[in-house]
PyMOL Python script that loads the backbone (N, CA, C, O; Angstrom):
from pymol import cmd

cmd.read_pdbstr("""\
ATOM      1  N   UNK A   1      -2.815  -7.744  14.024  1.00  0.00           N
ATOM      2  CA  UNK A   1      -1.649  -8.109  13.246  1.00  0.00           C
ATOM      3  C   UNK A   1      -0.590  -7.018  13.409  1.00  0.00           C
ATOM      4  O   UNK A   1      -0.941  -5.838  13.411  1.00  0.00           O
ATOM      5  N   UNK A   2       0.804  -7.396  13.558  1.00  0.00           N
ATOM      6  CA  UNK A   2       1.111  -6.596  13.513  1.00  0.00           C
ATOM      7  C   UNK A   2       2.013  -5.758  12.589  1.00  0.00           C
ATOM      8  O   UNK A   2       2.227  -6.506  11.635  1.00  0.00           O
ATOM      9  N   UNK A   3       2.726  -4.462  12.351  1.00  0.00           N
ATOM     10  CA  UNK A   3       3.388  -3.906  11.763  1.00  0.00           C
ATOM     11  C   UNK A   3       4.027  -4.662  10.475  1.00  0.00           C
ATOM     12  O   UNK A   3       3.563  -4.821   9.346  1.00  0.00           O
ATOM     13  N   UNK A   4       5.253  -5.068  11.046  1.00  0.00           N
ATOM     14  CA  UNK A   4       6.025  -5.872  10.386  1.00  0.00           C
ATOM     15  C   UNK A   4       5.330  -7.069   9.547  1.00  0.00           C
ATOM     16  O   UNK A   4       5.613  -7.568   8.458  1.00  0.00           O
ATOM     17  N   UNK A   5       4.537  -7.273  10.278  1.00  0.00           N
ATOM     18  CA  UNK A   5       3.991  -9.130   9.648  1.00  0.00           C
ATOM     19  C   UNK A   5       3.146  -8.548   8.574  1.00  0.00           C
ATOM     20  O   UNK A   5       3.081  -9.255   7.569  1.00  0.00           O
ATOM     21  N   UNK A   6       2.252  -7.042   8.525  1.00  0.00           N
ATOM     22  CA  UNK A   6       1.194  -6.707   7.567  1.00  0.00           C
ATOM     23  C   UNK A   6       2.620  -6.004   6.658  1.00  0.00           C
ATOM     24  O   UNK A   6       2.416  -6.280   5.476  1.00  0.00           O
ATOM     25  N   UNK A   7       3.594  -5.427   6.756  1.00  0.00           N
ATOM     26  CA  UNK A   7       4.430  -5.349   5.792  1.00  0.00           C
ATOM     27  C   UNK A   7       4.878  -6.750   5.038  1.00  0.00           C
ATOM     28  O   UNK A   7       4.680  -6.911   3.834  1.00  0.00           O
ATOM     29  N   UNK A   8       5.380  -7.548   5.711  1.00  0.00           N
ATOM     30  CA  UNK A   8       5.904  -8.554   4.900  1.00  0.00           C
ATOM     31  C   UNK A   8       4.774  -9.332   4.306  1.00  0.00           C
ATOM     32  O   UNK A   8       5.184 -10.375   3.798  1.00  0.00           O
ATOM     33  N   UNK A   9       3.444  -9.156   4.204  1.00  0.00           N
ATOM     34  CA  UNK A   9       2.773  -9.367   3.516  1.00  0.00           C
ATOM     35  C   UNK A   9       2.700  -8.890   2.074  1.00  0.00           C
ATOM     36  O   UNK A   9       2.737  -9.476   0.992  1.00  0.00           O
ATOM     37  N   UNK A  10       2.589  -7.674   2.428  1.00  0.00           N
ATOM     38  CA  UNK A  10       2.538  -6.943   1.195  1.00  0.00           C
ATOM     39  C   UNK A  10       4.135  -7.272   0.467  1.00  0.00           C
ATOM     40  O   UNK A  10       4.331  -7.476  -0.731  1.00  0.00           O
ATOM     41  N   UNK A  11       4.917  -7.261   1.290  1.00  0.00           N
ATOM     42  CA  UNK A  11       5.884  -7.829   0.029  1.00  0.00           C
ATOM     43  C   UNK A  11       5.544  -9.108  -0.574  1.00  0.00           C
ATOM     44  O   UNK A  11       5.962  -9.194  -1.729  1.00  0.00           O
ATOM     45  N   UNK A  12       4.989 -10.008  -0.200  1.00  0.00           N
ATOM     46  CA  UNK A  12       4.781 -11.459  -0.791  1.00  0.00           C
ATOM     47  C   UNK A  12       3.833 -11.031  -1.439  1.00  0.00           C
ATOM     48  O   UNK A  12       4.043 -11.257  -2.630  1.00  0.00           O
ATOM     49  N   UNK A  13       2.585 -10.364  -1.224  1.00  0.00           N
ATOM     50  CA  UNK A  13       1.636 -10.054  -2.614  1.00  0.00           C
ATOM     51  C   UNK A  13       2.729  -9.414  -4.200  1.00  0.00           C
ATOM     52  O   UNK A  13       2.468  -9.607  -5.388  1.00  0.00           O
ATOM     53  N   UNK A  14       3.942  -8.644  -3.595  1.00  0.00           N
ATOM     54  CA  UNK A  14       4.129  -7.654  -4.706  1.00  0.00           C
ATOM     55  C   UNK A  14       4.829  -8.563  -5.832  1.00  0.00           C
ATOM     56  O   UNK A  14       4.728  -8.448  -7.054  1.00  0.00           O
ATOM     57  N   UNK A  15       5.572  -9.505  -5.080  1.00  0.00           N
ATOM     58  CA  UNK A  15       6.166 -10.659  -6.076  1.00  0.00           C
ATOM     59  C   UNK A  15       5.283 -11.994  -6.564  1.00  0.00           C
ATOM     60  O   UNK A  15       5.567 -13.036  -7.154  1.00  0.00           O
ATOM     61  N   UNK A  16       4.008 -11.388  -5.979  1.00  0.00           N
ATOM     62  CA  UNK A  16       3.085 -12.359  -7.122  1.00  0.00           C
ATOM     63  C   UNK A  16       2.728 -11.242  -7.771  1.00  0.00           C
ATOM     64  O   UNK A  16       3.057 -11.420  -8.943  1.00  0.00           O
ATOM     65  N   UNK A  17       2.168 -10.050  -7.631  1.00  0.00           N
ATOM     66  CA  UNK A  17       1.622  -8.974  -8.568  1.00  0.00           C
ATOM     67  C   UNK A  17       2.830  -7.570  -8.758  1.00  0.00           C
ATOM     68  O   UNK A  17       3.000  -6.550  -8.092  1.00  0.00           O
ATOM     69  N   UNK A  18       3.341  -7.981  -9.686  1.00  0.00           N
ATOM     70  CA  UNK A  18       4.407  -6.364  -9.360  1.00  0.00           C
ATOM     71  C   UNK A  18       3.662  -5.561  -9.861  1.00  0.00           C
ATOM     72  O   UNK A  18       4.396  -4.605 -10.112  1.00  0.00           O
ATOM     73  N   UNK A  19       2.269  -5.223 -10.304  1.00  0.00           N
ATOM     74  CA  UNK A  19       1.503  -4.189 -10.464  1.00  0.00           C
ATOM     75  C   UNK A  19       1.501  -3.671  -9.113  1.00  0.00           C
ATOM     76  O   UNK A  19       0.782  -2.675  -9.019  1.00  0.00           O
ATOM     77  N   UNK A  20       1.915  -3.923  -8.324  1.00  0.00           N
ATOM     78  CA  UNK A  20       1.898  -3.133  -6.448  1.00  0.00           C
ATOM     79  C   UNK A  20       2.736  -2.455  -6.260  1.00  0.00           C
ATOM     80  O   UNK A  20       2.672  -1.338  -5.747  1.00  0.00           O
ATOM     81  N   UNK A  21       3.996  -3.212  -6.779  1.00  0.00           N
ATOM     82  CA  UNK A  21       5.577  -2.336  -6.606  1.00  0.00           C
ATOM     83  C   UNK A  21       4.971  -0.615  -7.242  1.00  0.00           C
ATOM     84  O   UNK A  21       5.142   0.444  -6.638  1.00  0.00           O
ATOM     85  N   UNK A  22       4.470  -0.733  -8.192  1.00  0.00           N
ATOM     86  CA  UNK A  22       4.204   0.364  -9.180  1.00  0.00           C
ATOM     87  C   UNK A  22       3.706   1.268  -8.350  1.00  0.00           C
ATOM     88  O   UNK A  22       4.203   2.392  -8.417  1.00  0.00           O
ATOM     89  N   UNK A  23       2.576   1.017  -7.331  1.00  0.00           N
ATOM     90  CA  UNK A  23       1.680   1.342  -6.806  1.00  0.00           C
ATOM     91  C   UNK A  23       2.368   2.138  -5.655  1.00  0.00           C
ATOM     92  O   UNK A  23       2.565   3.340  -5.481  1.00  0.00           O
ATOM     93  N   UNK A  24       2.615   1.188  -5.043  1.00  0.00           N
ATOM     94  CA  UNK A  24       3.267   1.338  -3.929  1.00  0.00           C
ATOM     95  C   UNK A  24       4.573   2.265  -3.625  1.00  0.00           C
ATOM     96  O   UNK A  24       4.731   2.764  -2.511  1.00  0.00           O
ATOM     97  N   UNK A  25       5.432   2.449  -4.613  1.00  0.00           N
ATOM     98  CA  UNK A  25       6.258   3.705  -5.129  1.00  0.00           C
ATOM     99  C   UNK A  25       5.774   4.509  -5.288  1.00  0.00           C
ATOM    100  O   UNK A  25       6.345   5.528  -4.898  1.00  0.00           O
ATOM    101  N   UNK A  26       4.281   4.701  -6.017  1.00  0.00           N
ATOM    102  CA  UNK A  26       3.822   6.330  -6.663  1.00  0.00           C
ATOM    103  C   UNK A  26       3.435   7.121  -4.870  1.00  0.00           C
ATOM    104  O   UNK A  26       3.749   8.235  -4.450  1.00  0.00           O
ATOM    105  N   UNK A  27       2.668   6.004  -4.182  1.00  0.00           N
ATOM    106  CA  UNK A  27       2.304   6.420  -2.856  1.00  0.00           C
ATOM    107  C   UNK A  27       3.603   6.582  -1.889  1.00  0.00           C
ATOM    108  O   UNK A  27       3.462   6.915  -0.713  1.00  0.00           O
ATOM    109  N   UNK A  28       4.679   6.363  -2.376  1.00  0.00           N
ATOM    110  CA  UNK A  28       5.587   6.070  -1.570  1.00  0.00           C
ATOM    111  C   UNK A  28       6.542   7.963  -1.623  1.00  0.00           C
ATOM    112  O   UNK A  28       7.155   8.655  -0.810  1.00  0.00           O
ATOM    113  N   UNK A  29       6.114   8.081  -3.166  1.00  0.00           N
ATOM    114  CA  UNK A  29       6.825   9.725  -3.414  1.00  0.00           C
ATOM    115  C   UNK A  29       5.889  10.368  -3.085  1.00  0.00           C
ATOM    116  O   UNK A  29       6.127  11.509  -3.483  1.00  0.00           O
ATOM    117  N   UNK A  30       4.386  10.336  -2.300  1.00  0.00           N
ATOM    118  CA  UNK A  30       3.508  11.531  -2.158  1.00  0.00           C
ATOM    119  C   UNK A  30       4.032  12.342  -0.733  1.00  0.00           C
ATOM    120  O   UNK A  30       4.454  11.865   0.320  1.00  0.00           O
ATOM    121  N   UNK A  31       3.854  13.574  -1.092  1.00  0.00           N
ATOM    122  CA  UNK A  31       3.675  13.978   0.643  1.00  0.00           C
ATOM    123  C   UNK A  31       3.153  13.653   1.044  1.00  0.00           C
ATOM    124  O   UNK A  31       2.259  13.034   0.467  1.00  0.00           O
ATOM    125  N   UNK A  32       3.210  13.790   3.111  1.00  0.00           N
ATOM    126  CA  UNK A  32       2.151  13.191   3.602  1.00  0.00           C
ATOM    127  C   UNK A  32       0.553  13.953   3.275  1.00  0.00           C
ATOM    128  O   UNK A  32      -0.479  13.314   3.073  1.00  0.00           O
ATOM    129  N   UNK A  33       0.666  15.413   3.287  1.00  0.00           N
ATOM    130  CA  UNK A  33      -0.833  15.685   2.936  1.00  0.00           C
ATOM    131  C   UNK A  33      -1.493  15.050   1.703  1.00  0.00           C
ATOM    132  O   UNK A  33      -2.640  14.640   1.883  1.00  0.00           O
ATOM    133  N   UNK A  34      -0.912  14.887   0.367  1.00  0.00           N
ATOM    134  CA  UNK A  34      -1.262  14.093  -0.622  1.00  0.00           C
ATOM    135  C   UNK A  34      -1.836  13.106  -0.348  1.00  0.00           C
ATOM    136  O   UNK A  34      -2.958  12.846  -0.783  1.00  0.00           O
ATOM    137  N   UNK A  35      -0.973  12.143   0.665  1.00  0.00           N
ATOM    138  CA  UNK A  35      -1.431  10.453   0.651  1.00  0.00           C
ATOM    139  C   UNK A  35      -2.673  10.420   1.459  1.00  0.00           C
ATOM    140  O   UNK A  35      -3.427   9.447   1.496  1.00  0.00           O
ATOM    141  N   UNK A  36      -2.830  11.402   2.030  1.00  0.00           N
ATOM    142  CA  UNK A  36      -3.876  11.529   3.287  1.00  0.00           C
ATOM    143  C   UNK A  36      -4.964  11.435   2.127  1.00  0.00           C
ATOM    144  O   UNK A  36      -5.615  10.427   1.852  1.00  0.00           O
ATOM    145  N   UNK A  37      -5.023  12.433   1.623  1.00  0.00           N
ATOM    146  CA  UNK A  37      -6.273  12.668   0.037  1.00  0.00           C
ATOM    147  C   UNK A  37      -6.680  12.056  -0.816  1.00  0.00           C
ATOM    148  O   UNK A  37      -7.661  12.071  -1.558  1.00  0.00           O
ATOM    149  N   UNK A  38      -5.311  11.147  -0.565  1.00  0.00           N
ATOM    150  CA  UNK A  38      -5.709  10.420  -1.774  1.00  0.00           C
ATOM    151  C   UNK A  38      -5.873   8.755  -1.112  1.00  0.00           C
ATOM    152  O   UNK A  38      -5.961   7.821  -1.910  1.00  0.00           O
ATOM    153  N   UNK A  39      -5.903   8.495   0.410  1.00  0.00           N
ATOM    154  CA  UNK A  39      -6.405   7.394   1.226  1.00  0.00           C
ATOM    155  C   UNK A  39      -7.900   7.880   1.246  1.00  0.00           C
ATOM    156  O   UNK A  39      -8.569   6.854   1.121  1.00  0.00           O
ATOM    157  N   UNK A  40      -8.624   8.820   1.333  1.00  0.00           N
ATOM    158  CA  UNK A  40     -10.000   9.631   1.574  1.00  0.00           C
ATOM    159  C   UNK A  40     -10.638   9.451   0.130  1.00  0.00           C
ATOM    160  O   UNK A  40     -11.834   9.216  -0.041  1.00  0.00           O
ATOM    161  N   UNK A  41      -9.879   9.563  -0.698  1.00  0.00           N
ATOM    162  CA  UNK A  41     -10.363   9.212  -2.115  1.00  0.00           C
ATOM    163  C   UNK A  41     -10.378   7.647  -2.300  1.00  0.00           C
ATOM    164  O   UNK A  41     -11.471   7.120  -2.507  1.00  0.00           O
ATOM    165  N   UNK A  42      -9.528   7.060  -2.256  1.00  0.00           N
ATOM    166  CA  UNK A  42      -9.926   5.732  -2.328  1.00  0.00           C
ATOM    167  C   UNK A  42     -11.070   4.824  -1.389  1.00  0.00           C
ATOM    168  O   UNK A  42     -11.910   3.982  -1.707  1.00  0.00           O
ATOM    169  N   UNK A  43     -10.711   5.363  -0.233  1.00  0.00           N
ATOM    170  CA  UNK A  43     -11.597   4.452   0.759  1.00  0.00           C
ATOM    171  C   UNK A  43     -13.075   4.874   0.421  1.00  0.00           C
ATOM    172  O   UNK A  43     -14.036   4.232   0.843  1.00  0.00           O
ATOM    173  N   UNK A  44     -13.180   5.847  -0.264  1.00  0.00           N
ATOM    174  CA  UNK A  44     -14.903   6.506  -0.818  1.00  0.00           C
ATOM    175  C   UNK A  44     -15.060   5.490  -1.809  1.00  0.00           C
ATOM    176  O   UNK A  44     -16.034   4.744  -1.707  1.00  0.00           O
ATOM    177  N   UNK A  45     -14.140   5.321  -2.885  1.00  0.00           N
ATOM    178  CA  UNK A  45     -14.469   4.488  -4.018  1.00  0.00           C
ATOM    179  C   UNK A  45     -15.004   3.019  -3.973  1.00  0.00           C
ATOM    180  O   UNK A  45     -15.985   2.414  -4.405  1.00  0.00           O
ATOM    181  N   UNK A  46     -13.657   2.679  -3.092  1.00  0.00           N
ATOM    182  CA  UNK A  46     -13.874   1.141  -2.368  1.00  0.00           C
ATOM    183  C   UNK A  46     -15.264   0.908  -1.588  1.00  0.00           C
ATOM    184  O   UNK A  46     -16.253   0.292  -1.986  1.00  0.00           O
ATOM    185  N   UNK A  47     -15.126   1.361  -0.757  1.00  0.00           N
ATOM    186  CA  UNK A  47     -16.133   1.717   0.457  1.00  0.00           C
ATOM    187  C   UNK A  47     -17.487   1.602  -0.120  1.00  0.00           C
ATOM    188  O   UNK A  47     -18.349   0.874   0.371  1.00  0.00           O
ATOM    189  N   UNK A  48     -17.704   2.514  -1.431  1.00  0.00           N
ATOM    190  CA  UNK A  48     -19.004   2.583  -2.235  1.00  0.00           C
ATOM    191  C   UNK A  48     -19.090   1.100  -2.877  1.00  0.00           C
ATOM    192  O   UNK A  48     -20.034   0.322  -2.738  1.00  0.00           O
ATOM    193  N   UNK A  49     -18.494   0.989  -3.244  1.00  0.00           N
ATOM    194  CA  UNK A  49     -18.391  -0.498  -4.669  1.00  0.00           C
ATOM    195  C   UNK A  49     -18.580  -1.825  -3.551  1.00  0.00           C
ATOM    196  O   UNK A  49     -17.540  -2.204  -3.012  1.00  0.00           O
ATOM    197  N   UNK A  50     -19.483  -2.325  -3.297  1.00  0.00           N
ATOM    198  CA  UNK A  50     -19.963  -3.493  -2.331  1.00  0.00           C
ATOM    199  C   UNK A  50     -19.468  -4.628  -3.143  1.00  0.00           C
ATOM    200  O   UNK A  50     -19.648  -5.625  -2.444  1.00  0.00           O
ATOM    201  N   UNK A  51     -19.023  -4.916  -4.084  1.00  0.00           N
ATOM    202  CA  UNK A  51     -17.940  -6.040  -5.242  1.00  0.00           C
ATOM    203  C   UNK A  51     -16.781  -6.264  -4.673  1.00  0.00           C
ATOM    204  O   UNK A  51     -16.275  -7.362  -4.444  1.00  0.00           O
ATOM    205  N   UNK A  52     -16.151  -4.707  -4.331  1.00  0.00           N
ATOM    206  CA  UNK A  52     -14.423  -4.856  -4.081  1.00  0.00           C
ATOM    207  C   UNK A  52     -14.185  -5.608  -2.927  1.00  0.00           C
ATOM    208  O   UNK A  52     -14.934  -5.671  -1.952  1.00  0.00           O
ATOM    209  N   UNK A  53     -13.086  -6.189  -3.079  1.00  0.00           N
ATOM    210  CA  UNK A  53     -13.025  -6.857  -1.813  1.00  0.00           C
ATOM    211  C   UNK A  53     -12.318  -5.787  -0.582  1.00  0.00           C
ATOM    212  O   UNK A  53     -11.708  -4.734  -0.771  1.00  0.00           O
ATOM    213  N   UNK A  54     -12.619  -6.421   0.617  1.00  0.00           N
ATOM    214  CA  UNK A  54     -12.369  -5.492   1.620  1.00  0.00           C
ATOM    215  C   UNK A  54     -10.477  -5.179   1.903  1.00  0.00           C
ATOM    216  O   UNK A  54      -9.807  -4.197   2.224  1.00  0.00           O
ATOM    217  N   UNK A  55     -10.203  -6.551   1.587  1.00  0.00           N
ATOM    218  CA  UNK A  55      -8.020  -6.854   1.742  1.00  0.00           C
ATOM    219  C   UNK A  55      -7.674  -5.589   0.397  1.00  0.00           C
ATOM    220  O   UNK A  55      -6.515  -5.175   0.420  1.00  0.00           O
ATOM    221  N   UNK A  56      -8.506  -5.045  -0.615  1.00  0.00           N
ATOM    222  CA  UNK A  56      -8.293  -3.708  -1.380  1.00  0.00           C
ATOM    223  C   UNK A  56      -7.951  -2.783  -0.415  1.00  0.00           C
ATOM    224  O   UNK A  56      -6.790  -2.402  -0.264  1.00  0.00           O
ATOM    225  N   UNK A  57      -9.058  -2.321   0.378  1.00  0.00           N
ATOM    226  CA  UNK A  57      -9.132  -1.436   1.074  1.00  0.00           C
ATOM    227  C   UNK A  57      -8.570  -0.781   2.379  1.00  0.00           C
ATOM    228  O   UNK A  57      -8.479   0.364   2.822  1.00  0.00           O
ATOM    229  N   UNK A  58      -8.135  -2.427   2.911  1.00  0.00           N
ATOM    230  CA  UNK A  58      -7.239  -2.374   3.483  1.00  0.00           C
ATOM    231  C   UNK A  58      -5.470  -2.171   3.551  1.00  0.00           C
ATOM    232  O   UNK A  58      -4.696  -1.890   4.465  1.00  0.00           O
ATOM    233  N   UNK A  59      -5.285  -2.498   1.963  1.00  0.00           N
ATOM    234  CA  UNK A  59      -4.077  -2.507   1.234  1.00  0.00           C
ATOM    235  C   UNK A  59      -3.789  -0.689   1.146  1.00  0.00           C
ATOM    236  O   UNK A  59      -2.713  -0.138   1.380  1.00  0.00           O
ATOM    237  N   UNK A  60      -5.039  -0.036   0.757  1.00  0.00           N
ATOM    238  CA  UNK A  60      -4.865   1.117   0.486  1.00  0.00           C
ATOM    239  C   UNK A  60      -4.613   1.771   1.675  1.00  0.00           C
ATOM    240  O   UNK A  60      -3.503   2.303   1.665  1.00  0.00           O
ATOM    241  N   UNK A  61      -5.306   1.944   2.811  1.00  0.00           N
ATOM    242  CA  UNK A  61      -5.054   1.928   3.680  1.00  0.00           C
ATOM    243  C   UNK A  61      -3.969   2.172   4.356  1.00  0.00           C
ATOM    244  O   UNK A  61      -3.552   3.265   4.739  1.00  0.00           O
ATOM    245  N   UNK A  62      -3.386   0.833   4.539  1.00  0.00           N
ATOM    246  CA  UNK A  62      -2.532   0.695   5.309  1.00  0.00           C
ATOM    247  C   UNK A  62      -0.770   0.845   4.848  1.00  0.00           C
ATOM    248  O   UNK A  62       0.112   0.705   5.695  1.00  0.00           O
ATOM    249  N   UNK A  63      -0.405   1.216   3.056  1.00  0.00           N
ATOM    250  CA  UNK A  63       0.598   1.564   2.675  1.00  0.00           C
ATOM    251  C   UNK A  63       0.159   3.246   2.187  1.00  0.00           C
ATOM    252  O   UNK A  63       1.028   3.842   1.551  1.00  0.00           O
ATOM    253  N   UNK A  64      -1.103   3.963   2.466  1.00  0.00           N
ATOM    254  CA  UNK A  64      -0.838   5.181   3.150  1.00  0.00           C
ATOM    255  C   UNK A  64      -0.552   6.006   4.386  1.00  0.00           C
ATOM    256  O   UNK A  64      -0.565   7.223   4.568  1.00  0.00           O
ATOM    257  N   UNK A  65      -0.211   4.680   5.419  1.00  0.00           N
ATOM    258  CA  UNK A  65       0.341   5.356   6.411  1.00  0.00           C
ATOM    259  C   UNK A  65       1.572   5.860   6.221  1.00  0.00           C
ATOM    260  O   UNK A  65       2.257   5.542   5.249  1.00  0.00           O
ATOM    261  N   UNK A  66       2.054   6.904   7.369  1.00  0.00           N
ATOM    262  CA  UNK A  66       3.112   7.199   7.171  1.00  0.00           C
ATOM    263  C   UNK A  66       4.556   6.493   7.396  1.00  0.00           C
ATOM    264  O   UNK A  66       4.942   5.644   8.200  1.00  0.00           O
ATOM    265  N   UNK A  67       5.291   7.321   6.169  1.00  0.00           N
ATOM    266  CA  UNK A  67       6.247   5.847   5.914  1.00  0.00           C
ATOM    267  C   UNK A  67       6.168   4.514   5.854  1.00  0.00           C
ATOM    268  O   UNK A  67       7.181   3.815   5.873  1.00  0.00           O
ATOM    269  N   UNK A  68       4.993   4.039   5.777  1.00  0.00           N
ATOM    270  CA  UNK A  68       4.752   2.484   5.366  1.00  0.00           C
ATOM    271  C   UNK A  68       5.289   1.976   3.907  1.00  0.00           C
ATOM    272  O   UNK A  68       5.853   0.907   3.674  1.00  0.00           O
ATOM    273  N   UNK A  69       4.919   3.177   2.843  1.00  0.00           N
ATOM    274  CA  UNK A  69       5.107   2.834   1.482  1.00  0.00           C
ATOM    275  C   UNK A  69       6.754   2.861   1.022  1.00  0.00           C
ATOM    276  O   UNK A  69       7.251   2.360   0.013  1.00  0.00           O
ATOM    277  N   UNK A  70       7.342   3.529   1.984  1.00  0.00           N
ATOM    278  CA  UNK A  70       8.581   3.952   2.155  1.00  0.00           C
ATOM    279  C   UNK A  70       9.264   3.049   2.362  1.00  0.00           C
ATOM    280  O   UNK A  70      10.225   2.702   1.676  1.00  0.00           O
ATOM    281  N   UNK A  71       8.688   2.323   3.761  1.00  0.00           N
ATOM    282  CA  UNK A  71       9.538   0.957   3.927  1.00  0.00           C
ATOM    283  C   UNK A  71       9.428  -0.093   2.757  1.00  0.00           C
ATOM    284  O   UNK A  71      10.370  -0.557   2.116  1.00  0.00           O
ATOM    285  N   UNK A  72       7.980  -0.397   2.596  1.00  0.00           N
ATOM    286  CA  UNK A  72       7.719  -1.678   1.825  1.00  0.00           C
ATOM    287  C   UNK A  72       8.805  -1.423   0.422  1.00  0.00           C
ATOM    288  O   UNK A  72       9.150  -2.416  -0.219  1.00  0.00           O
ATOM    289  N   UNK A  73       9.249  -0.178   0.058  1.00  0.00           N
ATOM    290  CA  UNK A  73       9.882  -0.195  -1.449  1.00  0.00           C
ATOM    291  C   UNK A  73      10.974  -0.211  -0.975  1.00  0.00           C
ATOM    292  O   UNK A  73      11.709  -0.875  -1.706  1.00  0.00           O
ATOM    293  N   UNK A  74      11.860   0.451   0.495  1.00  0.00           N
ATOM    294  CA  UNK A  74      12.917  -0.155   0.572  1.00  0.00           C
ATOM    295  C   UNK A  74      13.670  -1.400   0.984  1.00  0.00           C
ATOM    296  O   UNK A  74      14.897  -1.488   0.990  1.00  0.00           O
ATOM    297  N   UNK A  75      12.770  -2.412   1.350  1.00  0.00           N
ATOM    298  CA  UNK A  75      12.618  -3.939   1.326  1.00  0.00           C
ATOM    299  C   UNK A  75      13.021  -4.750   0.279  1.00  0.00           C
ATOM    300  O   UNK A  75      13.749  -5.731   0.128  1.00  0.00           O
ATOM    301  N   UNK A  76      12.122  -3.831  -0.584  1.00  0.00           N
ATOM    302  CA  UNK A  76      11.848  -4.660  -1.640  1.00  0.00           C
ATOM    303  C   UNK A  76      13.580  -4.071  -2.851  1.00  0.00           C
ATOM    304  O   UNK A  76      14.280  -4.595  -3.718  1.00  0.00           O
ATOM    305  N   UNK A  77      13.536  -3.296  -2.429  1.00  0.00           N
ATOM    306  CA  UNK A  77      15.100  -2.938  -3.110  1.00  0.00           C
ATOM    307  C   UNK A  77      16.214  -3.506  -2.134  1.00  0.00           C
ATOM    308  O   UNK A  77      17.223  -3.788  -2.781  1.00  0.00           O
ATOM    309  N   UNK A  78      16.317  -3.706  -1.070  1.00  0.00           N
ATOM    310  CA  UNK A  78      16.754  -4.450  -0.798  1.00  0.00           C
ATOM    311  C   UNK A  78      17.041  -6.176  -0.459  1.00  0.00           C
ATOM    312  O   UNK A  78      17.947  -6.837   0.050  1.00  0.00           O
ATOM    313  N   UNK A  79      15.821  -6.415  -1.011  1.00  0.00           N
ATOM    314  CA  UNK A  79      15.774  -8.409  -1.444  1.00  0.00           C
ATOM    315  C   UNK A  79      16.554  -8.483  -2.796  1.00  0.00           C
ATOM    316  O   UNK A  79      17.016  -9.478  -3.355  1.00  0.00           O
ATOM    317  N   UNK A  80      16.582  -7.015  -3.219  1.00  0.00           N
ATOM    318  CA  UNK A  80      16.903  -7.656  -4.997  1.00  0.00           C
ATOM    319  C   UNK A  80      18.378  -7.425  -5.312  1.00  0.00           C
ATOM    320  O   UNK A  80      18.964  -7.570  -6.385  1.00  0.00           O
ATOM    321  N   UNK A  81      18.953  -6.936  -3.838  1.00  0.00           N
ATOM    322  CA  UNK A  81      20.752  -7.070  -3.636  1.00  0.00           C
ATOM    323  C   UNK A  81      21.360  -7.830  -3.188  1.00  0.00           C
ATOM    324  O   UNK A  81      22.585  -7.707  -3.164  1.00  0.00           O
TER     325      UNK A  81
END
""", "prot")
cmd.dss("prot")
cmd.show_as("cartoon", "prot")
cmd.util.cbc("prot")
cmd.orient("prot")
């Protein structure tokens, strides 16, 4: 999949759940060493918990890359102009 298409996903999840927008901003102000730590922390949690679903983990994931979380919030501030 690529780039763009797994971004504009996550924008269509965030306007069914704006609990993401939330999310997705706090990861969006980390440094990159932060987000790194705190992708290593989650994927342990997830990873452990055989319940969670895997599109979690991948979510976490993939809006701790760099500048990913960056884009997806400036998207999303820009649909709402």
């Amino acid at each position: 999949m690529k780039k763009n298409s797994i971004i504009e996903d996550i924008i269509t999840a965030c306007s069914e759940d704006t609990r993401l927008v939330s999310i997705i901003d706090d990861i969006s102000k980390m440094p990159q060493k932060e987000r790194y730590a705190f992708r290593k922390k989650i994927s342990l949690i997830l990873a452990s918990n055989k319940s969670v679903d895997k599109e979690a983990l991948k979510f976490y994931y993939y809006v701790t890359e760099e500048n990913i979380a960056v884009e997806i919030i400036r998207r999303l501030r820009d649909e709402k102009t």
